[in-house]
N, C-alpha and C positions, 0 to 999 in steps of 0.2 A: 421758821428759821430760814434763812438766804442758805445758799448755796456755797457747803465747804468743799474745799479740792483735797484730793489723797494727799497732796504735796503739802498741806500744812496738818494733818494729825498724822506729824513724826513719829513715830514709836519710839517709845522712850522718853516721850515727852513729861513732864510734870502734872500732875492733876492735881488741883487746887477747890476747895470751897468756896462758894461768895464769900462765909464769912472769914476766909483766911486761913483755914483748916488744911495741912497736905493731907492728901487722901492717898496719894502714890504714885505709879509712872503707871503708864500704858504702853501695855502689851499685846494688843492683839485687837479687832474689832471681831462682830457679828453679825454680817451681811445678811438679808434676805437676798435666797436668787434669783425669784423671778422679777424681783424690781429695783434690785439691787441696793433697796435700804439699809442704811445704816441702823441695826437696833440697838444694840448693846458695845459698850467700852468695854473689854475685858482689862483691868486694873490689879498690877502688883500690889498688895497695899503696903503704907508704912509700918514698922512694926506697933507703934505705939497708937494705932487707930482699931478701934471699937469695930467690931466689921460682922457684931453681931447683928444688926438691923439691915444689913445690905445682901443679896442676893449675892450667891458663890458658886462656883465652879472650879473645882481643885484649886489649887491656892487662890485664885484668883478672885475678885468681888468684880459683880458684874454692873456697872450703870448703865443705865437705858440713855443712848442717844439721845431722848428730849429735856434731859435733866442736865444739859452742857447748855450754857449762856454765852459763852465766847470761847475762841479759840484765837491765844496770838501766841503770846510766849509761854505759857502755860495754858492746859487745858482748863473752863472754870465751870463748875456743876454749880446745881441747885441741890444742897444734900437733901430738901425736904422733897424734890420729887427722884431722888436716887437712893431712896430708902424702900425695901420690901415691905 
């Protein structure tokens, strides 16, 4: 994936499925330190999303960074690689 700037994953932003799915807003990321990768989205989720197949950490469901396909006006994942 190129090269995203902090200035476009807003917090707060919308998180979106390819196939059209809201998945929720994002709340928070999960940095490595020493290289300062992005690994995980920490994700609010909607109420009516299934968040049994998705990795969690208190309220939150966690997506792995590699499982986002674009970033503009909403965030957009690949559920089939942000699934545990």
């Amino acid at each position: 994936m190129s090269k995203i700037f902090a200035r476009n994953l807003l917090f707060n932003k919308q998180v979106m499925a390819t196939d059209g799915t809201e998945i929720g807003t994002l709340s928070n990321i999960v940095v490595e330190i020493k290289g300062g990768r992005i690994i995980d989205l920490m994700v609010t989720p909607n109420v009516n999303l299934d968040i049994s197949r998705y990795k969690k950490e208190d309220t939150y469901i966690l997506l792995p960074f590699d499982s986002v396909s674009a970033i503009k006006d909403y965030i957009i994942i690949d559920k089939m690689k942000a699934r545990a």
